[in-house]
C-alpha positions as CSV (number, residue, x, y, z in Angstrom):
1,X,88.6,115.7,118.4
2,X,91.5,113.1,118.0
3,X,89.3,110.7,119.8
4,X,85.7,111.3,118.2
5,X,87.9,110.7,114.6
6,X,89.0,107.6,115.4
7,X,85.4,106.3,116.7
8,X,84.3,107.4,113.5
9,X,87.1,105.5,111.5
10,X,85.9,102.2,113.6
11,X,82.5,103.2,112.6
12,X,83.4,103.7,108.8
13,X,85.3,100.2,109.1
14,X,82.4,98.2,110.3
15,X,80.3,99.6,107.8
16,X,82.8,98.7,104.9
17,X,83.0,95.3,106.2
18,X,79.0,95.1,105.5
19,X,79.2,96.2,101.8
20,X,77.6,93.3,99.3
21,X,80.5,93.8,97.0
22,X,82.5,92.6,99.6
23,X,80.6,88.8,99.3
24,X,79.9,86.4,96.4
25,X,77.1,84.1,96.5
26,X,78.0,80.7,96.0
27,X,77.9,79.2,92.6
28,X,74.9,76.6,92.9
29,X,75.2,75.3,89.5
30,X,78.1,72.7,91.4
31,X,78.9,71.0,94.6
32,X,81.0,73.1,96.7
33,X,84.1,72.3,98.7
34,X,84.0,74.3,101.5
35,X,87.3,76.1,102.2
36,X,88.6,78.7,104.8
37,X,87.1,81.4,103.8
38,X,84.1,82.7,105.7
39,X,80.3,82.2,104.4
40,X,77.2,83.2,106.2
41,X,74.1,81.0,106.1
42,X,73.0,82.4,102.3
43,X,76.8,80.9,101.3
44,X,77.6,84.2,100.7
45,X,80.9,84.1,100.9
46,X,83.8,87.0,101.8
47,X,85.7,88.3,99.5
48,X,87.1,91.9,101.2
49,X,87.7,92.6,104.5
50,X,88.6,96.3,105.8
51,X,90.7,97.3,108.2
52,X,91.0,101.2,109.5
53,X,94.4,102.8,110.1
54,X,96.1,106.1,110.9
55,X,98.4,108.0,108.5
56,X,101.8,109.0,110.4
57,X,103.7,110.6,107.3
58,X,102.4,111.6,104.2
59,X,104.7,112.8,101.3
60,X,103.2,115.1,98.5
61,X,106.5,117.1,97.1
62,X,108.4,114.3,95.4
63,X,107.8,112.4,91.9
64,X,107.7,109.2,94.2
65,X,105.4,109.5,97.2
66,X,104.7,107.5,100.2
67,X,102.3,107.1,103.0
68,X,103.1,105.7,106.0
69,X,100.4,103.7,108.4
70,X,100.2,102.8,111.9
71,X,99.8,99.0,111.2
72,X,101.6,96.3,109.9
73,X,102.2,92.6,110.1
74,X,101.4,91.9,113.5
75,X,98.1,93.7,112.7
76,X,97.3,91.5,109.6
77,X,98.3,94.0,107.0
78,X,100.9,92.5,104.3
79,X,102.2,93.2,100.4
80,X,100.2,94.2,97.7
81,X,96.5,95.4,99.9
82,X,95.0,98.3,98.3
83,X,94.7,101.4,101.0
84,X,91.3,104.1,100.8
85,X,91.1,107.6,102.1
86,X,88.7,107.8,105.1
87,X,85.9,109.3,102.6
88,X,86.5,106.3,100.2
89,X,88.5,107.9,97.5
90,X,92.1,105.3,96.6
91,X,95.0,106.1,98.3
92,X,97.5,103.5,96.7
93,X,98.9,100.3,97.9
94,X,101.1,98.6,100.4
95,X,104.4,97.7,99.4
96,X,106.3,97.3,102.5
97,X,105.7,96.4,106.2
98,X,107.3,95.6,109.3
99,X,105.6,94.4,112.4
100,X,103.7,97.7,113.2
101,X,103.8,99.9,110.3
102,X,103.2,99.8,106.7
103,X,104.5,101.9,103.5
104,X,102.1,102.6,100.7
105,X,103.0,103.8,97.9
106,X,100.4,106.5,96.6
107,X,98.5,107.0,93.9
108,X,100.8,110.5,93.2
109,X,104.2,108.2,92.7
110,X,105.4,108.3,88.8
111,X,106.2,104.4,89.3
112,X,102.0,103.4,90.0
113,X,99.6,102.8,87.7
114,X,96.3,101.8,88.1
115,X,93.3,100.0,85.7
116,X,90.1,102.2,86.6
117,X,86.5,102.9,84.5
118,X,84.1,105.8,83.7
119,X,81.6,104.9,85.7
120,X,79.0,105.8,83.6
121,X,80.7,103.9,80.2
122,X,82.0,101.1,82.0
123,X,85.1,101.6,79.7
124,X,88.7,101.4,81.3
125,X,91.5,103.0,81.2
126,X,95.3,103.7,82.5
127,X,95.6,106.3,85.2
128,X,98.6,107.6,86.0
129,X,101.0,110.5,87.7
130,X,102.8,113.3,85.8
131,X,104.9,114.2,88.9
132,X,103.8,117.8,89.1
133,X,100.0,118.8,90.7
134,X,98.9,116.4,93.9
135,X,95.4,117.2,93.1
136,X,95.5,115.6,89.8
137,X,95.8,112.3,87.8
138,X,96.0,111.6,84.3
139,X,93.7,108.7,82.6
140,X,94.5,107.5,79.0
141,X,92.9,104.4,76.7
142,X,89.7,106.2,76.9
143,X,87.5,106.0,73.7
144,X,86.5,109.3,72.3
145,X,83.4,107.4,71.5
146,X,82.5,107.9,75.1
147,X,80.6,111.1,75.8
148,X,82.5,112.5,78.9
149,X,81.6,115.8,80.4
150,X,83.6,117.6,83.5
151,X,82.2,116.0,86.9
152,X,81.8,112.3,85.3
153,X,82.9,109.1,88.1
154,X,86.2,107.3,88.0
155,X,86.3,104.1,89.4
156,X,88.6,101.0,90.2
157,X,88.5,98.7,87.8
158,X,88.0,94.9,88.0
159,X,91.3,93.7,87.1
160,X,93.3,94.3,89.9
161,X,94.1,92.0,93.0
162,X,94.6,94.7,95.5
163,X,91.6,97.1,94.8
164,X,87.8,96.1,95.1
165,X,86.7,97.2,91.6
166,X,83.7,100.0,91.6
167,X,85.3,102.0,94.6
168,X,85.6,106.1,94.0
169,X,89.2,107.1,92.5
170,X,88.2,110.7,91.3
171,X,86.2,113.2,88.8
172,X,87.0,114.0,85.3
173,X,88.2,118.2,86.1
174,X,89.8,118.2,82.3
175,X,89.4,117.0,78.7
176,X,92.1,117.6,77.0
177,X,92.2,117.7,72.9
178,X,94.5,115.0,71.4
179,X,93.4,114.8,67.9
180,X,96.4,112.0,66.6
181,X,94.6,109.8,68.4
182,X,90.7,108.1,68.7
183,X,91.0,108.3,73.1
184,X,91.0,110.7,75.2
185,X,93.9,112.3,77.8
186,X,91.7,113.5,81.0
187,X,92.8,115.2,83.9
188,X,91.2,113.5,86.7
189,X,90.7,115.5,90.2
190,X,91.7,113.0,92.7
191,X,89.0,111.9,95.3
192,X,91.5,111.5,98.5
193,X,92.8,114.5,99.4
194,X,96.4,113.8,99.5
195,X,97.3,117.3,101.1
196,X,95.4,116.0,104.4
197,X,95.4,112.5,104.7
198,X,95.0,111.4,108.4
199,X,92.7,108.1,108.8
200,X,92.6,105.3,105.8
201,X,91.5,101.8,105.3
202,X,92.8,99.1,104.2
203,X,91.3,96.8,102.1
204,X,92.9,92.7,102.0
205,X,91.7,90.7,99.0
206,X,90.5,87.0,100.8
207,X,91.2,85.9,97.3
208,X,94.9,87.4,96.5
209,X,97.0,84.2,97.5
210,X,95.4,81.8,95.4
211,X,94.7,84.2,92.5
212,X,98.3,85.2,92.6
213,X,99.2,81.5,92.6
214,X,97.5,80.5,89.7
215,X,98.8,83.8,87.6
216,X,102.2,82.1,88.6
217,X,101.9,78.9,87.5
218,X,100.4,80.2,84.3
219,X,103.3,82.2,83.5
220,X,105.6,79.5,84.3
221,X,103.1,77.0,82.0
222,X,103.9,79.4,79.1
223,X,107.5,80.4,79.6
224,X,108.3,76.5,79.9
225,X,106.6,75.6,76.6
226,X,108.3,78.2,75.0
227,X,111.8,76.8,76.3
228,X,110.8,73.1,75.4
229,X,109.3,74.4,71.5
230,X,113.0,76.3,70.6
């Protein structure tokens, strides 16, 4: 059984590697400058690449909760790469890794948040962990405009560097009444099931280095001027 689930985790990584929404065609509208990063013959070019792994401790008692993998840097996996149950639902992030293991913190860990949308809206919002039920996260910044029923998609967003946007987080399991404000608090059933997690992927941005560059540089760009303008 052991065996036939990992074939099937190699499987479910090939496939992922095949999504479109792992590629971006080329932008034709200029000359390109071909880089290091892969294109086919279309100039699609890569933007996600997955890798499978196997879950060797899994914690779902504490307000801060890890998951530990079976690969690390010798394996390619590093900081900051966003980590999917084996059904697709998020899982968390990597945080920490030595040369054959990684630590991820999960999506049930007070400290995480996460930018994710209503599928259906395309509005985003905060999710978040309470600490107390591992079944269940909480999403806020919601517009009441939106017309949510029970069962309606939660998704990644698009503004983070570790998670493909448009990927499954959860369900919406609870509206809950919050008439100070105009948004909504929803309980949101999560997609992984953190009880049983055994096979993941892993998910590396191709993008993350030079997006996290320029983000630095921009902060620095902004903190200087305010320095030289006192």
């Amino acid at each position: 059984m052991k065996e036939e689930n990992r074939r099937l985790l190699r499987m479910n990584d090939s496939l992922m590697n095949l999504l479109s929404s792992n590629f971006l065609k080329a932008d034709t509208s200029s000359s390109l400058v071909r880089d290091s990063v892969a294109s086919d013959t279309l100039g699609h070019y890569r933007l996600y690449m997955w890798r499978e792994a196997q879950v060797v401790r899994s914690t779902v008692n504490s307000e801060r909760n890890y998951v530990q993998i079976n690969r690390g840097a010798n394996q390619g996996i590093r900081d900051d790469m966003g980590v999917f149950s084996s059904n697709g639902g998020l899982v968390g992030k990597v945080i920490s890794v030595s040369a054959n293991y990684s630590q991820v913190m999960s999506l049930i860990n007070v400290q995480n948040r996460v930018n994710v949308i209503v599928k259906k809206t395309r509005n985003s919002g905060n999710l978040s962990w309470d600490g107390t039920d591992p079944r269940f996260l909480t999403l806020t910044n919601i517009p009441k405009s939106d017309s949510l029923v029970i069962g309606d998609t939660i998704l990644t967003g698009k503004f983070s560097l570790s998670y493909p946007p448009g990927h499954m987080v959860g369900t919406v399991a609870e509206i809950i009444p919050d008439n100070s404000t105009n948004f909504y608090v929803l309980r949101i059933k999560t997609a992984a099931n953190f009880n049983d997690l055994q096979q993941v992927m892993v998910v590396e941005n191709l993008q993350y280095d030079e997006l996290n560059q320029l983000n630095a540089d921009t902060e620095k760009r902004v903190e200087d001027a305010k320095k030289t303008n006192r």
